[in-house]
C-alpha positions, 0 to 999 in steps of 0.5 A: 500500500505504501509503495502504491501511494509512493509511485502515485505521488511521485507523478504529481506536483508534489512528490511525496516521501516514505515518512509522510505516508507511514505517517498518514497510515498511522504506522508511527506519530511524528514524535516515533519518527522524530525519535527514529531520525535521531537514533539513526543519526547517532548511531550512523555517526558512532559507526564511523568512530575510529577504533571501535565497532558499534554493537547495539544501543544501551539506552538513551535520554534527553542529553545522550545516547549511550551504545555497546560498541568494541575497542578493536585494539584492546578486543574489550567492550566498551560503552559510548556515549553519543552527544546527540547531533541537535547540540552539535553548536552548542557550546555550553552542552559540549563543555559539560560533556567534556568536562565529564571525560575530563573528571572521570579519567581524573578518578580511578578507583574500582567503584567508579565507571572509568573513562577511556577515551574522548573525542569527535566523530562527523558532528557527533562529540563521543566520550568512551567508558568502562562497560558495567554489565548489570542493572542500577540500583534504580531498575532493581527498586522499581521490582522490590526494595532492598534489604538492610543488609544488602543496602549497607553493602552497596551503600558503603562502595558508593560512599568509598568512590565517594571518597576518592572523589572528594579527596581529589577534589571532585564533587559528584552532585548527582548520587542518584539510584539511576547514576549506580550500577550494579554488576552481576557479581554485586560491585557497585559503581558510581557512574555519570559525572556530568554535573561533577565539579571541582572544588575549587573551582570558584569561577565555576561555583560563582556562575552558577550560584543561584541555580540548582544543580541535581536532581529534585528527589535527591538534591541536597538542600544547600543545591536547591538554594544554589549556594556558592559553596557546595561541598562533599557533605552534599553527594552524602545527602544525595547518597542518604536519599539513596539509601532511604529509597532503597530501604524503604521503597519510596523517596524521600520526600515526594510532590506534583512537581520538582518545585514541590519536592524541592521545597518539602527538602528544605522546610519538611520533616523526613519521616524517618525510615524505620516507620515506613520499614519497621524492620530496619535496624536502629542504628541503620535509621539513625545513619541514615537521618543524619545523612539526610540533616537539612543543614550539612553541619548536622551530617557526616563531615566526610565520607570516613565517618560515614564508612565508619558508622556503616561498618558498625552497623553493618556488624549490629552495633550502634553508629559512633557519630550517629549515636552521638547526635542523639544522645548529646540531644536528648542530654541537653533538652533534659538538663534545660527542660526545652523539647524543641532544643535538638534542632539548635544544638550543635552535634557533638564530636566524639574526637573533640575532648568531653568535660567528663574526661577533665581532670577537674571533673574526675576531682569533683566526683572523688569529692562527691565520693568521700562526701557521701561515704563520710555522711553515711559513717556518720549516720551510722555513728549516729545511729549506734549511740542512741 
């Protein structure tokens, strides 16, 4: 039928093409074959990629299609992304996705995609990495949500890659369960460094304060508000939201609309984890709430004191650091009767000296001691005269 309605049209004044009849058929919408054109390009384009064969497509979204493709000189296979042509003249998706390939290969450490290769084929700009074969963590809550056990153990790879990230001075801004892949063996690796940015880059963090960077669910307050300064406290918030959707089945603060989540980060109340999922332990809630504190001093400073506390809790006992801002809580609101006081106070750091541990606190409490031994031995004195 469609060659028919082809030779008919091709007599006429206005020929017509496959397109617009598939179209008029009802075969595929004008946004399938949008799609389909833009599929083609890029992968026509990644073909003639020197030194590689392209295999099959792995997926795509709106900034880029990734494909599973060979490396012919090292027989390994590999995964490449594909900046889609329509941004070909734009300068400012060009840089971010450059400046991807220019973090990643800065980073090398077994729970982060690696970055092998960067380059420009026709008008399609390509960036070549480590090909992770398995699923994200995403993909895997959409089924079931994670047990504790299992959660922690992912949780502390991200949060190793985490590490190495900020130790050399990169900041990932977009923890997210679709940015970690998991492999068939259970290795997690923290993938996509298209927001990450360094540090110290003040001319970065200046152009683009004001705006937030990340993504709605799992953003950090300090990322909403566009602050000038963002640090590693921020990817362990992201992380934190991570792991309380992978725990609990649902993120952590949900809305109509990105607007609506972003606002419910800033001014609403976490419900804690352990009351959506009641057989989350103790000390696996607690690491979690303070990970997702609204104000990053209230968080874990780094990733050391994260590890640390997961460890622990991954062995049954209690947090270190998490323990600590509770207990120092609730200490202070008894002694100044004040129920509203925990969001005031400052938690307490364990490596900081406590005044129970001063010399003069130790003399008071001999003191005190002999104090109520002597008025005993009087008593009794007392008691045996009369």
């Amino acid at each position: 039928m469609c060659n028919a309605q082809l030779m008919e049209s091709s007599s006429g004044d206005a020929p017509r093409t496959l397109a617009d009849v598939l179209i008029d058929q009802d075969y595929v919408t004008e946004h399938q074959l949008d799609r389909l054109r833009s599929e083609f390009e890029a992968k026509k384009s990644s073909q003639r990629i020197p030194g590689y064969r392209i295999k099959r497509k792995l997926g795509s979204g709106a900034m880029a299609t990734v494909f599973l493709a060979k490396q012919l000189s090292l027989d390994r296979l590999v995964a490449v992304k594909v900046l889609p042509k329509k941004f070909s003249d734009n300068t400012k998706f060009i840089e971010r996705f450059y400046k991807e390939g220019r973090a990643a290969a800065q980073l090398n450490h077994p729970n982060i995609v690696s970055a092998y290769d960067v380059g420009k084929a026709g008008d399609h700009h390509y960036f070549v990495m480590e090909y992770v074969d398995g699923r994200t963590v995403h993909e895997r809550i959409k089924k079931r949500r994670f047990g504790e056990r299992e959660a922690i153990s992912i949780i502390k790879q991200i949060a190793r890659a985490m590490q190495h990230a900020h130790e050399r001075g990169f900041i990932h801004r977009d923890i997210k369960p679709k940015n970690i892949m998991i492999t068939s063996g259970g290795i997690a690796k923290l993938a996509d460094l298209g927001l990450a940015r360094a540090i110290a880059d003040e001319e970065a963090a200046k152009a683009e304060m004001g705006r937030a960077y990340g993504t709605p669910y799992y953003i950090s307050p300090e990322q909403i508000r566009g602050e000038l300064k963002i640090g590693p406290t921020a990817d362990i918030y992201g992380l934190g939201a991570t792991f309380y959707h992978m725990v609990t089945g649902r993120v952590p603060f949900e809305g109509k609309n990105p607007s609506t989540v972003m606002h419910k980060h800033l001014k609403h109340d976490l419900l804690p984890p352990d009351h959506i999922n009641p057989q989350l332990s103790a000390g696996c809630a607690q690491v979690i709430e303070m990970m997702l504190a609204k104000d990053p001093v209230d968080r874990y400073r780094d990733a050391s004191e994260l590890l640390e506390d997961l460890d622990l809790i991954s062995q049954g006992e209690a947090p270190h650091y998490a323990r600590q801002v509770l207990d120092h809580t609730h200490f202070t609101a008894a002694l100044t009767d004040e129920v509203a006081a925990p969001a005031a106070v400052r938690r307490h750091d364990p490596r900081e000296p406590s005044v129970f541990d001063s010399p003069a606190f130790t003399v008071v409490l001999i003191i005190l001691a002999f104090s109520v031994l002597m008025n005993i031995f009087l008593l009794v004195w007392v008691l045996s005269r009369t």
